[in-house]
C-alpha positions in Angstrom: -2.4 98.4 176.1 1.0 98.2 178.0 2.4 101.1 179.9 5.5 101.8 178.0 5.7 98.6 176.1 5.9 100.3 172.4 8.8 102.2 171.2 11.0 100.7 173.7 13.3 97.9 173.4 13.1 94.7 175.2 10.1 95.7 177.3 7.4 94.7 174.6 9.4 91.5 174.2 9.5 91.2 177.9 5.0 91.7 177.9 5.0 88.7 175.4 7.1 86.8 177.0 5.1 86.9 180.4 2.3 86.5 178.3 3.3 83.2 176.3 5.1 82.1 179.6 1.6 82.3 181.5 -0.5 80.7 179.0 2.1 77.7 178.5 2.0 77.4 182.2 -1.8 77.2 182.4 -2.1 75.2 179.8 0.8 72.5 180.7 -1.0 73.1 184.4 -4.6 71.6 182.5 -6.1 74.9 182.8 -8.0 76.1 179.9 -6.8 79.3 178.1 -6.9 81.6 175.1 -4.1 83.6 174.0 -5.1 87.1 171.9 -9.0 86.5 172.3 -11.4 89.0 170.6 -13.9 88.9 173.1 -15.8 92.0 171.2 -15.0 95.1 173.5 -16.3 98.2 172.2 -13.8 101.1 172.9 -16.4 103.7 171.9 -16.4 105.7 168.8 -16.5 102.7 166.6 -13.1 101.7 167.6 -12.7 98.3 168.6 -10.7 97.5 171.9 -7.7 95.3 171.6 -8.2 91.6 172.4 -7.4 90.1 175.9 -4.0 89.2 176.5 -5.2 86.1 177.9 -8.6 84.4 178.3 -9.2 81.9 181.2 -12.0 79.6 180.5 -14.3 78.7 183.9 -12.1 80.5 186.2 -14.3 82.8 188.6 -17.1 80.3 189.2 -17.8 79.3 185.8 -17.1 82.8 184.6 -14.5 83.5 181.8 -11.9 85.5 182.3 -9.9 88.3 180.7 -6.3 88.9 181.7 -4.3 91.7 180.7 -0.8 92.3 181.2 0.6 95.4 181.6 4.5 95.7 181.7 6.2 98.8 183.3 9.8 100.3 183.5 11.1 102.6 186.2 14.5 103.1 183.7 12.4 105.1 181.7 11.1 107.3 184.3 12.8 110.7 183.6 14.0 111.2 187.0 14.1 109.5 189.9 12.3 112.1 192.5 9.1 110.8 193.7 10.1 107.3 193.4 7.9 104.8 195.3 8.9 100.8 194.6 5.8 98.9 194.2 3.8 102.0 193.6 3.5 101.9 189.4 2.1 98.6 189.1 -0.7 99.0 191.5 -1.4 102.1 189.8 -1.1 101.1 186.2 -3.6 97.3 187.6 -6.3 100.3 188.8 -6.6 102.4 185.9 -7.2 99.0 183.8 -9.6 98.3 187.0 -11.4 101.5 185.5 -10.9 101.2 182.4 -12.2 97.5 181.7 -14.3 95.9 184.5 -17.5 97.6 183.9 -17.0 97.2 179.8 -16.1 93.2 180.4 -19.0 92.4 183.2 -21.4 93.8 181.0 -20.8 91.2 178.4 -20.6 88.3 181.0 -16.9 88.3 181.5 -14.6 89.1 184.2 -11.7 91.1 184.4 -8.1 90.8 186.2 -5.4 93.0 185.3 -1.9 91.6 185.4 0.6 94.3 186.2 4.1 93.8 186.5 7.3 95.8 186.7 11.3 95.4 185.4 12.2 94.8 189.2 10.2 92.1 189.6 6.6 94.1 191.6 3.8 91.8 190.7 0.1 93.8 191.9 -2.1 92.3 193.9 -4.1 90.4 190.9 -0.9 89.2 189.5 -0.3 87.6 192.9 -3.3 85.8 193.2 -3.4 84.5 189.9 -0.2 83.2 190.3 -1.0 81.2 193.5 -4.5 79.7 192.2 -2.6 78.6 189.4 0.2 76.8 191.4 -2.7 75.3 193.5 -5.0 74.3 190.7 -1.4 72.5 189.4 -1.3 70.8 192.9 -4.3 69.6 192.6 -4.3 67.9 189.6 -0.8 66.0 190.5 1.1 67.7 188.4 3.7 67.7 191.1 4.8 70.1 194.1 7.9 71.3 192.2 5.7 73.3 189.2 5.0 75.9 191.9 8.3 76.5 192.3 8.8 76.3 188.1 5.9 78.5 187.7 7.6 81.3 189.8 11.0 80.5 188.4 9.9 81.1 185.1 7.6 83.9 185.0 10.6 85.5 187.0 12.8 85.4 184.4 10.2 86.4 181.8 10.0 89.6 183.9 13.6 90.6 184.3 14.8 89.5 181.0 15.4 92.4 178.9 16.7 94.9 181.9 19.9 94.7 180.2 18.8 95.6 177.0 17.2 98.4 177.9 20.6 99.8 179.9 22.6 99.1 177.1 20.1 101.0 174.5 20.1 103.9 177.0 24.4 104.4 177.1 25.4 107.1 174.8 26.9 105.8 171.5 30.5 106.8 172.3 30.3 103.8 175.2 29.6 101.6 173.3 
């Protein structure tokens, strides 16, 4: 479900983290959400799609909506020729684009992928979601400083773990 999340260390930490990070903030925010919902998705061939990351209840005009994060790490890209910053997590929101909108719409649920990187690149969905929920926390008077709180912390969600990931990566005689 996450680009490189399994088999390496800190970065599937780092997807949970986001994830639990986002849902408390929605939640503490007033926002209705669902954390690991099974919303049914058929991946074809009798095999059962994950559940969504995060569901958001009456988001898009009434409509629920399915959020799921994607982590990415450009420490372990092979090289660094080709190198574009920004350019994985757009590419990594699409293909969930592809892969799920069509398959969530046609059981009455929307879709927004969440893609984020170890430097900190949100995509464009990320973003938005991000803003509408530091204005739907505005407007509830939860008070002007949990925008900044909301960044803050899913900041740190995102770049904690970099280090971890460097230090697995030294050869054993440094360490």
């Amino acid at each position: 479900h996450a680009v490189l999340c399994a088999g390496t260390i800190g970065i599937k930490h780092r997807h949970n983290l986001v994830r639990d990070t986002l849902v408390d903030t929605c939640y503490r925010s007033g926002i209705s959400v669902g954390k690991e919902v099974d919303i049914g998705l058929d991946g074809g061939c009798e095999k059962p799609l994950r559940p969504t990351y995060m569901l958001l209840y009456s988001w898009d005009r009434g409509l629920d909506v399915c959020v799921d994060l994607t982590g990415s790490s450009h420490l372990t890209q092979t090289g660094m020729i080709g190198f574009v910053s920004g350019r994985a997590v757009i590419d990594v929101a699409q293909r969930k684009r592809v892969k799920y909108d069509t398959k969530c719409a046609a059981i009455g649920y929307g879709f927004l992928p969440f893609s984020f990187s170890s430097l900190g690149e949100l995509d464009e969905g990320a973003v938005t979601l991000l803003k509408r929920i530091r204005k739907f926390s505005m407007t509830q008077d939860v008070g002007a400083c949990v925008a900044v709180h909301i960044i803050n912390r899913i900041g740190f969600s995102i770049v904690k773990g970099v280090g971890t990931q460097i230090v697995s990566r030294l050869p054993s005689y440094v360490l």
